[in-house]
N, C-alpha and C positions, 0 to 999 in steps of 0.2 A: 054941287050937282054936276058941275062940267068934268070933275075928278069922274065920280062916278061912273058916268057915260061912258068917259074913257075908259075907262077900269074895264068896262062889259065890251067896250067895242076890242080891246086889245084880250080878253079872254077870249074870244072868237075866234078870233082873226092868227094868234098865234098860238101854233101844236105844242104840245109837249111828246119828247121822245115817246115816252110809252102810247102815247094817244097815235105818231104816226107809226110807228111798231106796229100796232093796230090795225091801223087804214094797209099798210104795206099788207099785212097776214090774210085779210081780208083780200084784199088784190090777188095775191099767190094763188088764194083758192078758188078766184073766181076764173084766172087763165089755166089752172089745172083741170078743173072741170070743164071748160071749154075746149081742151086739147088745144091749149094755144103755146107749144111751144117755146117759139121768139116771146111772145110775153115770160112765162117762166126764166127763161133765160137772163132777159133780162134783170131780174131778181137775184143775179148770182154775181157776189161781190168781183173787183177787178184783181183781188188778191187771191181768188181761189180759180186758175186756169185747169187744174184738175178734176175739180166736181163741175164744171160747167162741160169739161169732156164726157163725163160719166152722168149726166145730164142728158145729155145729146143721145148719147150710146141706148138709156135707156128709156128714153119716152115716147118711143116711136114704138116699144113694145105694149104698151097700156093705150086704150081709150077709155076713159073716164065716161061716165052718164054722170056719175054721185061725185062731188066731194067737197066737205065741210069740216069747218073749223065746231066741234062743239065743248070743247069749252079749254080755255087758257087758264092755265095755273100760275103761271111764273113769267111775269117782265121785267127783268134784274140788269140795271142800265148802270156800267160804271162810266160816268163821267170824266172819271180823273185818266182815261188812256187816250192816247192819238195815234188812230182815229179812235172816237169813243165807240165802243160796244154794247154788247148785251146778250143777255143770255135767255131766250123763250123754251119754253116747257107746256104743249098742249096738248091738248087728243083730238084726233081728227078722223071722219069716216069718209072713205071714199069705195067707189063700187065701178063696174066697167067690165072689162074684156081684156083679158091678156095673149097678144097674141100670138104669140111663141112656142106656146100650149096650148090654144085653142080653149082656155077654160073662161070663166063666165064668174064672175066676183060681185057679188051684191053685198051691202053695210060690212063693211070691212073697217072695225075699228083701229087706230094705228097710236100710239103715245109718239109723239116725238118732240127733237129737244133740238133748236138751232142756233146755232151761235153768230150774229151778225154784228156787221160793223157798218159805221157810218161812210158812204162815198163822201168824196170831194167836192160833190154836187148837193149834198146833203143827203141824199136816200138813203134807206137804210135797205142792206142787201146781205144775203144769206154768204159765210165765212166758211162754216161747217155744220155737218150737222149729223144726227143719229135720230134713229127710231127702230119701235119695239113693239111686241106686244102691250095693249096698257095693261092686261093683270101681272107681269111682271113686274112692271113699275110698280105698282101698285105694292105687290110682294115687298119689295127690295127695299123700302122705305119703312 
């Protein structure tokens, strides 16, 4: 019985990669749609100082109202690299204001694919990444 217990309190109590993948993905879009910046940022691994510039450059041009993760396809964690990685593949909609062009974007579906690695801290934070329309993807497979 005391195995047991234990068995349930340490399911709990300890993540598996893909699970905090997860909690992190969910984070990304709750400060995306918040126009939070510095949160975003912080999401952006210590080995990519290029996209966290291209980051910066372009988030000041979108305000977000919308955006959501709906639905994950792919959480592909190789463990055997250092630092370990992973590769996500989801679609996400997001809606807002671009302001650059003064246009007005409502459910704007987006496929995208991030390739992150684990910090030194443990977090897991975005490497690289791509996205597309999802009926291409969609196409192309």
């Amino acid at each position: 019985i005391v195995l047991m217990f234990a068995g349930l309190i340490t399911e709990r109590l300890v993540k598996t990669d893909k699970e905090q993948i997860r909690e992190t993905l969910q984070e990304i879009a709750r400060e995306v749609k918040a126009n939070d910046h510095a949160g975003v940022l912080r999401h952006i691994h210590s080995s990519a100082p290029e996209i966290k510039q291209q980051a910066r450059a372009e988030m000041p041009r979108y305000k977000f109202d919308e955006f959501r993760i709906t639905k994950i396809h792919l959480i592909d964690v190789d463990a055997s690299t250092e630092p370990r990685s992973a590769v996500v593949e989801c679609n996400v909609v997001g809606g807002g204001a671009f302001h650059e062009h003064g246009i007005e974007m409502d459910h704007v579906p987006r496929w995208v694919k991030l390739q992150l690695l684990k910090e030194k801290d443990g977090r897991w934070a975005v490497a690289g990444y791509e996205h597309d329309d999802p009926q291409k993807m969609i196409m192309e497979r």
